[in-house]
Each structure stands twice: as C-alpha cells, then as structure tokens.
Backbone as CSV, one residue per row, in Angstrom:
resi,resn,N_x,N_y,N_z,CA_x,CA_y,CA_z,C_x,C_y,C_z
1,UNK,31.786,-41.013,31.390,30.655,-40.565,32.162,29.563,-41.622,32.079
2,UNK,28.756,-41.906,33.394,27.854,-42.849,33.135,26.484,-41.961,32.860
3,UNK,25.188,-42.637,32.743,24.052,-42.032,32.395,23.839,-41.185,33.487
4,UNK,24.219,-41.266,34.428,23.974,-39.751,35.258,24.566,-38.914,35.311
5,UNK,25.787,-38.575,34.379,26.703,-37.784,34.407,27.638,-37.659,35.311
6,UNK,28.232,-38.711,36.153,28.918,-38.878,36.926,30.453,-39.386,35.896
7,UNK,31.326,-38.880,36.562,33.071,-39.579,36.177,33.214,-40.458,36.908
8,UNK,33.617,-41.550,35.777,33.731,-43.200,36.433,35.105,-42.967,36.677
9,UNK,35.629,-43.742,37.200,37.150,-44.287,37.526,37.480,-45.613,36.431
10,UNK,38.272,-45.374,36.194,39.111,-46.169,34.978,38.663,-47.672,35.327
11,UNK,38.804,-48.066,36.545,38.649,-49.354,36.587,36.887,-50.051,36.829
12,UNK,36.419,-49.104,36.485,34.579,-48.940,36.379,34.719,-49.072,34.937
13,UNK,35.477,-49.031,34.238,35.077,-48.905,32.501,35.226,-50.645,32.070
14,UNK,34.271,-51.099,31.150,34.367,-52.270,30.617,34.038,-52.354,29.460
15,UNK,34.965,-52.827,28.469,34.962,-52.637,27.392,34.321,-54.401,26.893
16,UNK,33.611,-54.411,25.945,33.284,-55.834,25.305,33.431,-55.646,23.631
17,UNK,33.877,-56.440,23.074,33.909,-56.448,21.682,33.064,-57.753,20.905
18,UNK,31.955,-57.217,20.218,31.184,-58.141,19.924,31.283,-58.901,18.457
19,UNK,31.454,-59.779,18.398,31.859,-60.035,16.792,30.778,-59.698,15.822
20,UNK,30.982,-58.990,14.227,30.119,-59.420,13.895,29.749,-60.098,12.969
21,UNK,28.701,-60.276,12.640,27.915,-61.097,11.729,27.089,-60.587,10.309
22,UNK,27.537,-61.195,9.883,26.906,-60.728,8.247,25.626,-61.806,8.084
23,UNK,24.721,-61.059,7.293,23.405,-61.757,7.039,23.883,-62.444,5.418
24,UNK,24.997,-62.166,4.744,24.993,-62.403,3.536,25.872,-63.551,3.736
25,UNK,26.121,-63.831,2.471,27.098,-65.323,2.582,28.493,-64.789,2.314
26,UNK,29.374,-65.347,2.714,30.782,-64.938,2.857,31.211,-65.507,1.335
27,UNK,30.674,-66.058,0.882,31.419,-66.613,-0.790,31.020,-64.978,-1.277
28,UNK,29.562,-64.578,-1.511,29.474,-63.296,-2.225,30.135,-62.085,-1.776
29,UNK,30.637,-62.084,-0.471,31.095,-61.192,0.003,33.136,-60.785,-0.446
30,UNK,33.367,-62.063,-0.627,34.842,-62.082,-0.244,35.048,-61.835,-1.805
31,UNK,33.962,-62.371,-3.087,33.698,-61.930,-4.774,34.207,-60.562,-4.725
32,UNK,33.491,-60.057,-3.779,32.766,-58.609,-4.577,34.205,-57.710,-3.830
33,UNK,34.474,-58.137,-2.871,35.694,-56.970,-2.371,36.628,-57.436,-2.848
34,UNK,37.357,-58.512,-3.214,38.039,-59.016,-4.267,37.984,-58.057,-5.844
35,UNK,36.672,-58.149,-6.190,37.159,-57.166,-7.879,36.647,-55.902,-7.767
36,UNK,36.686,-55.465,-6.043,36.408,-54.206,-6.147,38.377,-53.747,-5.734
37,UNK,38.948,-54.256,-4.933,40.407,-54.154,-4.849,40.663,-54.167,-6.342
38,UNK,40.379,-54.872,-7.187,41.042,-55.259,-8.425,40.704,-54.486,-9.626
39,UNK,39.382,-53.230,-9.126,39.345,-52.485,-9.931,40.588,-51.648,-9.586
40,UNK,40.624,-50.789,-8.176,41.262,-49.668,-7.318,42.447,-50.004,-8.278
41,UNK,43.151,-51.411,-8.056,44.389,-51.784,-8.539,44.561,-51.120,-9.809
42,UNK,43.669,-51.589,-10.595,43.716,-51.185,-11.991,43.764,-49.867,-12.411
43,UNK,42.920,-49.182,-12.010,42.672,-47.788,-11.867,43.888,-46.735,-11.405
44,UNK,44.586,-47.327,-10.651,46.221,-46.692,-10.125,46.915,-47.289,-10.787
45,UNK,47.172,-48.402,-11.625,48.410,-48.700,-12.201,48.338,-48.448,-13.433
46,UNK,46.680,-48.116,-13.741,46.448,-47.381,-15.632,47.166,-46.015,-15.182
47,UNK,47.086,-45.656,-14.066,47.934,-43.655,-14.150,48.725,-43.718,-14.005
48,UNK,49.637,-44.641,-12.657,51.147,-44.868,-13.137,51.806,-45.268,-14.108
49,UNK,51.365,-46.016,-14.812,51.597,-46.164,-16.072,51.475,-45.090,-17.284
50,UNK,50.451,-44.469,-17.250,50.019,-43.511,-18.344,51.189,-42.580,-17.740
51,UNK,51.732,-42.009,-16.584,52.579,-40.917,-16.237,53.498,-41.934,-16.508
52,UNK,54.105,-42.845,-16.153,55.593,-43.709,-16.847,55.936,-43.298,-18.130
53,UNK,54.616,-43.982,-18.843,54.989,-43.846,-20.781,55.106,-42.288,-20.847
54,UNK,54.364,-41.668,-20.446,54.640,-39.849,-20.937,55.670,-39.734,-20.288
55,UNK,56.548,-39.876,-19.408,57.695,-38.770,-18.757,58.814,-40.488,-19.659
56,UNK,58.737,-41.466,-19.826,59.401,-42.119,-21.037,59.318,-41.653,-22.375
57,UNK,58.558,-40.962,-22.793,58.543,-40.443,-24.079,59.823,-38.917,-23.999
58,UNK,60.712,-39.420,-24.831,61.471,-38.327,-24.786,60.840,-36.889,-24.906
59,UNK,59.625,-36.482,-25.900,59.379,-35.972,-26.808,58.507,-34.929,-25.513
60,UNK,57.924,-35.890,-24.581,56.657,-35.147,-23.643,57.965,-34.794,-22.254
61,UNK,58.565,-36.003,-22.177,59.199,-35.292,-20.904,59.975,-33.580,-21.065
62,UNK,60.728,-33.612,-22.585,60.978,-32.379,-22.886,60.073,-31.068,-22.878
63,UNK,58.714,-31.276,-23.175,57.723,-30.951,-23.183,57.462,-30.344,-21.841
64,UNK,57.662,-31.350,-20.823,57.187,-31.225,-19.253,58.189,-30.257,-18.997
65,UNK,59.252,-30.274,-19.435,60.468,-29.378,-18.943,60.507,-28.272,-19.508
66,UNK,60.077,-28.124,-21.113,59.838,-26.399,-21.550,58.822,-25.778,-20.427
67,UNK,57.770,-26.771,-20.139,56.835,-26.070,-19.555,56.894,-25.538,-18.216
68,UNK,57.398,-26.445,-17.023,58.220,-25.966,-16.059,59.511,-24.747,-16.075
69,UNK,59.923,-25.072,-17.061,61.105,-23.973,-17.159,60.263,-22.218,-17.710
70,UNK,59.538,-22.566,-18.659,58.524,-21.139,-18.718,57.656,-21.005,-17.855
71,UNK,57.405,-21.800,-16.942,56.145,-21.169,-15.673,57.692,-20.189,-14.508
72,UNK,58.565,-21.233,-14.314,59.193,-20.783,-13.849,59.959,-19.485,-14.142
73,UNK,59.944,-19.426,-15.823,60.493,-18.246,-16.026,59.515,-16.734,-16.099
74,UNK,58.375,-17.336,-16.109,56.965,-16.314,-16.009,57.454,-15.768,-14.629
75,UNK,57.534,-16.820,-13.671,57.705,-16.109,-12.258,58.825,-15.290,-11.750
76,UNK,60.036,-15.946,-12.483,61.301,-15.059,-12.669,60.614,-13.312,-13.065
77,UNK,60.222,-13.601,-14.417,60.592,-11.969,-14.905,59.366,-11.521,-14.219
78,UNK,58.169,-12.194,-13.625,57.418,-11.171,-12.883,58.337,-10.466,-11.786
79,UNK,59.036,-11.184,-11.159,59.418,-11.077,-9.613,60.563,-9.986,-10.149
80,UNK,61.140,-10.003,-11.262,61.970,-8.725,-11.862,61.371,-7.556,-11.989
81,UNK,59.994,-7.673,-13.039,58.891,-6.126,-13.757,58.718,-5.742,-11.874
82,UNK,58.017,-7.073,-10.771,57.662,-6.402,-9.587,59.243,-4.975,-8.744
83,UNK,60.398,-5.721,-9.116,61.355,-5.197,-8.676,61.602,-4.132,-9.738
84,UNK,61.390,-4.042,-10.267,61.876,-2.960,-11.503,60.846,-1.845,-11.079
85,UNK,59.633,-2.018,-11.392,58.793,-1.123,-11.102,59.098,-0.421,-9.858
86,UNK,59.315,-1.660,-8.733,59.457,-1.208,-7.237,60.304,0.514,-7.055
87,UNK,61.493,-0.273,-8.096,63.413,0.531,-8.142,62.431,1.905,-8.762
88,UNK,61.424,1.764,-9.766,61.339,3.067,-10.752,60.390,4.205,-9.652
89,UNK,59.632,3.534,-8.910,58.337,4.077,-8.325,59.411,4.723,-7.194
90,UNK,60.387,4.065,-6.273,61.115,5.018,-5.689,62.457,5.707,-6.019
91,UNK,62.510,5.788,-7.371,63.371,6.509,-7.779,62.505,8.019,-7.826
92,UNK,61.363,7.801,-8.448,60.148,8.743,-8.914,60.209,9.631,-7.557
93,UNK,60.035,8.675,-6.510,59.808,9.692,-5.226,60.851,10.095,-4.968
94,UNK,62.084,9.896,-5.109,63.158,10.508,-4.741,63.609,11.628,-5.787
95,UNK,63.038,11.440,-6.932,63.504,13.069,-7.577,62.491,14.178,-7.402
96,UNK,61.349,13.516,-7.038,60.082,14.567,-6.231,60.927,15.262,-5.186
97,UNK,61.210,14.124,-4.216,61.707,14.668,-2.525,62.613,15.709,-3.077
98,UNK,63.523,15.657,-4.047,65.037,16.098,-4.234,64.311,17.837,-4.713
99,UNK,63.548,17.322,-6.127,62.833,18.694,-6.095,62.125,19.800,-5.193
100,UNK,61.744,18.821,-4.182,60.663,19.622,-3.412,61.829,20.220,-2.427
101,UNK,63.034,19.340,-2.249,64.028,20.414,-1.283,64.132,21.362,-2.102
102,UNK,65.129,21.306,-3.542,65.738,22.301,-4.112,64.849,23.728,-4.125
103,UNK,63.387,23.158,-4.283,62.265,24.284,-4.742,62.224,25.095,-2.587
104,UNK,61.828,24.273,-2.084,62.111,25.147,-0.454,63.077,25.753,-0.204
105,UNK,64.190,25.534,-0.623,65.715,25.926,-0.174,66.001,27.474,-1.561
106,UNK,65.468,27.273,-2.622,65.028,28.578,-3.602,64.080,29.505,-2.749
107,UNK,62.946,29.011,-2.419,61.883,29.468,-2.010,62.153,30.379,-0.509
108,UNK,63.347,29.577,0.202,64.149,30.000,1.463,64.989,31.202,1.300
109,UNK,65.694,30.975,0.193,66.704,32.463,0.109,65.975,33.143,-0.993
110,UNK,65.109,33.424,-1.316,64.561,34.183,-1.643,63.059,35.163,-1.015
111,UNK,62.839,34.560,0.429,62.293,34.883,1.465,63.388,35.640,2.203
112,UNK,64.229,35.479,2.339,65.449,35.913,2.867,66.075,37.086,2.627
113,UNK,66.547,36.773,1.049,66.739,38.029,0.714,65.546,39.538,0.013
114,UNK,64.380,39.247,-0.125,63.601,40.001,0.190,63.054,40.779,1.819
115,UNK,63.505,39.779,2.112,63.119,40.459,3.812,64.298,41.322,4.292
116,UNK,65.650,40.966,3.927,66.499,41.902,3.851,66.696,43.282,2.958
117,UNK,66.168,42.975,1.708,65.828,44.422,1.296,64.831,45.666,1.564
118,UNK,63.305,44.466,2.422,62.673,45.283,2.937,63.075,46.146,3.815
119,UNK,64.270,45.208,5.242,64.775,45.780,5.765,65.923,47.088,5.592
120,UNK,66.202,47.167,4.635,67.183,48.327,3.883,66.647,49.419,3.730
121,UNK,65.410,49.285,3.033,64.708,50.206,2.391,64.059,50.625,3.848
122,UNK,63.173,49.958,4.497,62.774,50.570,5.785,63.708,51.644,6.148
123,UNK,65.068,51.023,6.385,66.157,51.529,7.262,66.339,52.996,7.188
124,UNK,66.555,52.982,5.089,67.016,53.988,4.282,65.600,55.320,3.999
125,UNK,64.277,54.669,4.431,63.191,55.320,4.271,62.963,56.139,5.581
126,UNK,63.369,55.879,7.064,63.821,56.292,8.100,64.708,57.564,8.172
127,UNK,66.243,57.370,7.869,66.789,58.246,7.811,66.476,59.502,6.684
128,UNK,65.372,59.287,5.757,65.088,60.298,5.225,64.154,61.022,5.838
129,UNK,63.510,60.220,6.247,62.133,60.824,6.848,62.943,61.510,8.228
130,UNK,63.810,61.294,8.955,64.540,61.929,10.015,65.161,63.126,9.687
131,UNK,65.779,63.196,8.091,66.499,63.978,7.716,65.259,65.324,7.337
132,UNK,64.042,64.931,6.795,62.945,65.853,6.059,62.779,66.063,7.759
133,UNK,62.426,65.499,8.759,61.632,66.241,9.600,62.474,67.021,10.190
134,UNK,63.889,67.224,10.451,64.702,68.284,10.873,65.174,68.928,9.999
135,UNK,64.517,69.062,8.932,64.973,70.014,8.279,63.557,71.040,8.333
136,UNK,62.489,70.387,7.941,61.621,71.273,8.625,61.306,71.884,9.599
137,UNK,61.802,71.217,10.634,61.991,71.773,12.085,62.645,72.872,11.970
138,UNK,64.144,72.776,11.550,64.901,74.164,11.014,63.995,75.044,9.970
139,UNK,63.222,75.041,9.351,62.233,75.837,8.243,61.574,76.607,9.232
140,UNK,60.728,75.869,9.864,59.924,76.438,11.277,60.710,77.518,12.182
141,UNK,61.356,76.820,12.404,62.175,78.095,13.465,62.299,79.490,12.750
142,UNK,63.265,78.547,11.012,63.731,80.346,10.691,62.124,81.371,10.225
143,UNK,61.324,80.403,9.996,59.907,80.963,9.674,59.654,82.026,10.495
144,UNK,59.367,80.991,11.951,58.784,81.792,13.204,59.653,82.869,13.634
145,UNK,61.322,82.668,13.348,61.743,84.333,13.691,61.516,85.229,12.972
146,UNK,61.153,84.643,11.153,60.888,85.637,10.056,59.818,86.571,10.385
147,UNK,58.923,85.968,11.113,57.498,86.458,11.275,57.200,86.982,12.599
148,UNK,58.396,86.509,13.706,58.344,87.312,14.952,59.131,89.020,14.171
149,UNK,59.936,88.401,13.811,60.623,89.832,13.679,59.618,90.818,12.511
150,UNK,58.976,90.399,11.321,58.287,91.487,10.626,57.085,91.861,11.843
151,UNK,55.988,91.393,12.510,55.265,91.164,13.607,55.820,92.674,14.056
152,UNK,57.534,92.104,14.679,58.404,93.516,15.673,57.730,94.746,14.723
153,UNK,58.205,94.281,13.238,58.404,95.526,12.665,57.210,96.580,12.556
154,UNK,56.456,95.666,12.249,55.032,96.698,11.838,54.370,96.930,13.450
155,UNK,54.672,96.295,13.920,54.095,96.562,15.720,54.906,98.211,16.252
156,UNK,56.235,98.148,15.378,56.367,99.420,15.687,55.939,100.545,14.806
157,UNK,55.761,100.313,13.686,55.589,100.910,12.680,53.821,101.745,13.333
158,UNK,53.253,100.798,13.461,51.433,101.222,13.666,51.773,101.949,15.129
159,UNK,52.898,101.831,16.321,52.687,102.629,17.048,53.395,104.012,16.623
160,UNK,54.680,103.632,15.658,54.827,105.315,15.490,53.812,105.872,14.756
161,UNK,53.306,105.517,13.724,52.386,106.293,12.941,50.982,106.488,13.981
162,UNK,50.475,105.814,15.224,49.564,105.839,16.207,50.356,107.645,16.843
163,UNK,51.007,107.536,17.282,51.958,108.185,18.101,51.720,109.973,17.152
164,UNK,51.952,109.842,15.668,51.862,110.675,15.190,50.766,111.117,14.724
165,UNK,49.704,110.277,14.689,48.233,110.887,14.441,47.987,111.596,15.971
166,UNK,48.263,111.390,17.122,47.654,111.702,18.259,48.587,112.965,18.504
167,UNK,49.634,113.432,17.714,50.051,114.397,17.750,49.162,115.624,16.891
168,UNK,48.437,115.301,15.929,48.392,116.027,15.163,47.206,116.915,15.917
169,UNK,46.638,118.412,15.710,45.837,118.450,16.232,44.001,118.311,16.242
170,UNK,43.661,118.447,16.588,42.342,118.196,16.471,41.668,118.587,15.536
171,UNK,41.640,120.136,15.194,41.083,120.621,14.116,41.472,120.231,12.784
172,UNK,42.756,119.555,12.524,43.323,119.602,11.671,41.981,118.697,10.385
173,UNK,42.563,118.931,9.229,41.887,118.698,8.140,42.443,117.690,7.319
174,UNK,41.370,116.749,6.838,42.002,115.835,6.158,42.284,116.211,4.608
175,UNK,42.787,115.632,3.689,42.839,116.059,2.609,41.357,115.947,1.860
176,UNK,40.390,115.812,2.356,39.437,115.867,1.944,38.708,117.081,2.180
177,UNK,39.515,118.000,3.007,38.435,118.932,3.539,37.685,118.755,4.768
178,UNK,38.057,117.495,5.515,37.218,117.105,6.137,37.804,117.166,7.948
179,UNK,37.212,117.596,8.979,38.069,117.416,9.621,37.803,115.595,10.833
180,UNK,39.467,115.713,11.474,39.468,114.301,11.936,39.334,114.798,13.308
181,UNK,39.119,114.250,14.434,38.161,114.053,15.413,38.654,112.564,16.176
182,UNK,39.649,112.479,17.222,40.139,111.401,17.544,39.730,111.491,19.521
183,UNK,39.725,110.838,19.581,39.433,110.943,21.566,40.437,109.909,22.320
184,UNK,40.668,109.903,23.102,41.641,108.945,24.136,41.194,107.795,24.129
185,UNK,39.896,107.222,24.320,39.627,105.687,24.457,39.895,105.038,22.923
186,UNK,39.394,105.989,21.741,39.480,105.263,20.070,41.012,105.239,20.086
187,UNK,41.199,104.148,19.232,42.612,104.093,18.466,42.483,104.073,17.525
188,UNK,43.456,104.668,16.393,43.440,104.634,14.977,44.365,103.806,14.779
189,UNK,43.834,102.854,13.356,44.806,101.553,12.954,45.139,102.496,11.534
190,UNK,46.454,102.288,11.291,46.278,102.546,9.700,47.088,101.361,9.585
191,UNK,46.705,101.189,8.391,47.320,100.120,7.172,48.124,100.204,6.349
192,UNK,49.007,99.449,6.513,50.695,99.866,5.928,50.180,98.945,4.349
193,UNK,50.856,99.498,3.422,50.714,97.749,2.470,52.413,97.691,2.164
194,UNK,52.073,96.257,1.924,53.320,95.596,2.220,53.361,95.111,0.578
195,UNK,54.968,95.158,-0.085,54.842,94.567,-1.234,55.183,93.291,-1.181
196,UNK,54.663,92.583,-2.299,55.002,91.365,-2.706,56.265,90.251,-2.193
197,UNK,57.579,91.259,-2.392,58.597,90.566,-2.207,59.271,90.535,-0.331
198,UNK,58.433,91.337,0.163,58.350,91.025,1.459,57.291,89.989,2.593
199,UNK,56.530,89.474,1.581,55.838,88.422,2.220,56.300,87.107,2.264
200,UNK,56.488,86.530,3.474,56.597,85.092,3.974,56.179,84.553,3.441
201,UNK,56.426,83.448,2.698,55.828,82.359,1.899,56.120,80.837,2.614
C-alpha cells in the first residue's frame, strides 16, 4: 500500500538495500563477537560435557535409570490404584443395582400377594354378608307372619269378647255393684294379657 492507501501492483514495488555502516572500528568489533561466540562455545560444551561425564559414570547413569524406572513405575501403579479403584467403585454400584432389584422384586410379590388376600377376604366377607342378609330377610318374613297371624288372633278375640259385651244387657251389673251403660256409637276395648312365652321377640 502506498501513503494513500492505495494497492500498488507488484511491478510499482522497489526494493533498495542500503549497506550499513558502523561508527565503530571493525578491529573492536570483530574482538568482541569473536569472545562473545567463544564464550556461547564454552558455555555449551561445559554442559555437554558435564552430561557426557555423568551418563559415563557408571555409578550416575545407573542412578538416571533407577530414577526413570521409579517415575515410571509411580505412573504404572497409579494408572493400576486409578483402575482398581475404577473396577471397585463399579463393582460397588453393581451390588447396589443388584440389591435394589432383589429388594423391588421382594417388595413386588409381596404387593401382590397381599392384594390377593385382600381380594379373598373381600370376596369371603361378601358371601357372608349375602348369606346374613338372607337370612334375615327369611327372619323378617317368618316375623311378619308371626305377628300378622297373633294381630288375626286377638283382632278376633276383642271382636268376640266386643260381640259379647253388646249382648249383655243394659241393666246388667258389674261385679262391683255397679251398673254398665254401653250405647251404639262407644266401643268397649278390653284387654286380653298375654303371657310371657307368647311374645315375639
């Protein structure tokens, strides 16, 4: 882009390369990067060296190798305790799951067979209650003829004894001395008594 922000075309671009120039003198210059290379040098071949003699020392390279072999074996038996634990944590859930069926499938037939005994007993509480109410039904009936028919009895009883007071005659005397006095519109009730072993219960 030129200063106006315009896109040049490739063959608008001109490149110049200017040499340059140092204000210092080239003897001090070419010194100093000279034993500055010659430190760098030094400085990398004191560590290659210092790592040479140690992994040459029987004593450290063995050393290097217990130590690699126990990092490595740190990571081994972690990556085992991680798998072990893993195996124990879903074993754990699987004797939960196993329980929690066995306990539903208890919990199932025993919903089951309570609901079937309710149903029994309902069943068996039914036919009694069918059996008590026709039998009372039969109680009732023989009741109501017991009591139509005594009803008959004394219904005739109060009209014969009606029948025979209206015979008697007028003047007649009671055992008191007294006489009785009856007219066509009055009716006389008398009262039978009834013993004990003839009452409906």
């Amino acid at each position: 882009m030129s200063d106006n922000n315009q896109v040049l075309e490739p063959d608008e671009i001109i490149v110049e390369q200017i040499p340059y120039q140092s204000s210092a003198d080239s003897r001090d210059t070419g010194m100093g990067n000279g034993l500055a290379k010659v430190a760098i040098g030094a400085a990398i071949g004191a560590t290659l060296g210092a790592i040479a003699g140690a992994l040459a020392n029987k004593g450290t390279a063995q050393r290097v190798n217990l130590t690699v072999k126990s990092v490595g074996n740190a990571v081994k038996n972690g990556a085992e305790r991680v798998n072990l634990t893993v195996k124990d944590v879903g074993d754990g859930i699987k004797n939960v799951a196993e329980g929690v069926n066995d306990t539903v499938k208890d919990v199932g037939e025993t919903v089951k067979s309570t609901a079937e005994g309710v149903n029994y007993t309902v069943i068996d509480t039914l036919e009694a209650v069918k059996g008590t109410a026709e039998g009372v039904n039969s109680t009732v009936r023989d009741v109501g003829d017991t009591v139509k028919g005594t009803a008959e009895g004394v219904n005739s009883t109060v009209r014969s004894t009606i029948d025979a007071v209206k015979g008697v005659p007028e003047d007649a005397q009671s055992s008191g001395n007294e006489v009785v006095k009856t007219s066509d519109k009055q009716r006389t009730y008398i009262l039978v008594p009834v013993e004990d072993e003839q009452v409906v219960k």
